[in-house]
N, C-alpha and C positions, 0 to 999 in steps of 0.2 A: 796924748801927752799927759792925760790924767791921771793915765794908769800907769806912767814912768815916775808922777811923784808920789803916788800911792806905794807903788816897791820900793822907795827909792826911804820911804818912810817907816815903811816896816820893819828896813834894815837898820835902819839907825836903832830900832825900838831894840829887836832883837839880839843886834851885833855882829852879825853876820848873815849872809846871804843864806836863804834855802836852797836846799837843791829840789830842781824839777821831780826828782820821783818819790820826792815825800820823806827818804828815808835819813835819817841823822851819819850813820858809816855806812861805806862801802860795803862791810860784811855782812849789813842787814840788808840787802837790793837781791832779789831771788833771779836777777838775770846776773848778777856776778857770780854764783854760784850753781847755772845753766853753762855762763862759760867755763869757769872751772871746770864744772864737767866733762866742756866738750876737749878742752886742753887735756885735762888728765884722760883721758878717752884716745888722743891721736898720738899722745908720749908713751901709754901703754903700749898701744898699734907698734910704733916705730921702737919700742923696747924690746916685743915680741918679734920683732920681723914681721909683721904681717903682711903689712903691702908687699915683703918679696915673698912670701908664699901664695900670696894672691897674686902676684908674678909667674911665678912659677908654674902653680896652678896652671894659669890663665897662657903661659906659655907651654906649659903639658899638652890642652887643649888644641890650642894653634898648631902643635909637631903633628899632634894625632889628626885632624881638618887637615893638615897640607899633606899627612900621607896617604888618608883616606881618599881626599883629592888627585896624587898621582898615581892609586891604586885605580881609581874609575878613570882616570886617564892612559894608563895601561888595556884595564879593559874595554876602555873606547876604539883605542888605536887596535887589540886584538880582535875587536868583534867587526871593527871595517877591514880588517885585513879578511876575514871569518866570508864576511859579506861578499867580498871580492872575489874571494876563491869561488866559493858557492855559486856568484855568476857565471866567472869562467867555466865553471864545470856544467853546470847548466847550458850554457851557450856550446861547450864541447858532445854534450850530451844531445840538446837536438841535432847539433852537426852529423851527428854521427847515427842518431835516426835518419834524419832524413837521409843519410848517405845508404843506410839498410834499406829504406823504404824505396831507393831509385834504384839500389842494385837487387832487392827482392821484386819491381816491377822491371827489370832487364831478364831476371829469369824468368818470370811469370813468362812473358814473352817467348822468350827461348826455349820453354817447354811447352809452352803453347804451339809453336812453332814446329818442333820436334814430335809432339803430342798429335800433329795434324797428320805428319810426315808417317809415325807408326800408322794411325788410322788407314789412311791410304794405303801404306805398304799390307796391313790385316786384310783391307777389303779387296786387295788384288789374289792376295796369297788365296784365301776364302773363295774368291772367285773362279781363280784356275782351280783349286782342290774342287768347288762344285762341276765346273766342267771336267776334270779329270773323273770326276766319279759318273757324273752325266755319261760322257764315253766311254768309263770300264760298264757299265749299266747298259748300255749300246751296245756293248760287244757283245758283255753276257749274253743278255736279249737274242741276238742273234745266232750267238752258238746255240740258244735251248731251241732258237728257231729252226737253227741246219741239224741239232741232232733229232731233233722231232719230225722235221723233212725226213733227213736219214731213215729214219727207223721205220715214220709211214712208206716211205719208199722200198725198204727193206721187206717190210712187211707187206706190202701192196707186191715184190715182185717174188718175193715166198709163193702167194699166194696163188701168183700166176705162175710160175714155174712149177709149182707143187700139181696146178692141176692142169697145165700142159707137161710133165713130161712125166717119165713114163718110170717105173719103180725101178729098173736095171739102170738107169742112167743117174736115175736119184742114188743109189748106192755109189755108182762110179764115182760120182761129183764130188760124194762124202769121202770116198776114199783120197782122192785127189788130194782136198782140205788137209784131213789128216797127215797126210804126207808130206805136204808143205807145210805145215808146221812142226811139224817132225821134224823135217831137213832145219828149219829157221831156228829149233829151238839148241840145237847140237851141232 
């Protein structure tokens, strides 16, 4: 309360109340002239348009983000559709392996099967041609055997005719020959 009559005395002295910031006018207080600043600073802004091209802008921005945005949502939805396919194709594609792989082991099979079938039929066919040749071999054989009989025979009864009979009948005999093939050849 001391200090209320100590101001309260000062005033009387001087005449009037001081102000708190020391200064005698308003236009000498450097925060009046911080606001002013900031006043003629937001009336310039709002003279120039600024805040709507800083709208503008700022809405430039926002257009171009939300197109950008359903551009990667475009190719979100193209690269899962992408995706999709790709499985399907893939899942069509082992299918269709495996459908090769069980119908190239049906052949495998089947010419396995066939492939046995030839064998057989070669090792039969092979077998009669070795016995067909075994028995033409046989025959031969035995024709060189009867003509070789033959001839030693021929020759063995030459030999004894020659030296049993007698040189007039050896001519006769030849005549004979001769004349029989004479007759046979005419």
């Amino acid at each position: 309360m001391a200090d209320q009559h100590q101001t309260d005395a000062h005033v009387a002295e001087v005449g009037h109340e001081e102000v708190p910031h020391g200064y005698d006018h308003l236009y000498q207080d450097p925060a009046f002239w911080v606001a002013m600043a900031i006043i003629t600073f937001f009336l310039f802004m709002i003279w120039k348009k600024i805040p709507a091209m800083i709208g503008n802008m700022l809405d430039g921005k926002v257009n171009e983000i939300s197109a950008q945005l359903d551009n990667a949502q475009t190719l979100r939805e193209e690269a899962s559709a992408l995706l999709a396919k790709y499985q399907r194709d893939q899942r069509d594609a082992e299918k269709v392996a495996a459908d090769m792989i069980a119908h190239a082991e049906t052949e495998v099979k089947l010419l396995a099967g066939e492939a046995k079938v030839q064998v057989q039929d070669m090792i039969e066919r092979r077998t009669k041609l070795a016995e067909q040749k075994i028995a033409q071999s046989e025959a031969n054989a035995l024709k060189e055997i009867q003509q070789v009989a033959v001839q030693v025979a021929s020759d063995a009864a030459r030999e004894l005719i020659s030296g049993n009979m007698k040189k007039a009948d050896h001519n006769a005999l030849i005549k004979s020959g001769i004349d029989k093939l004479d007759s046979q050849l005419h």
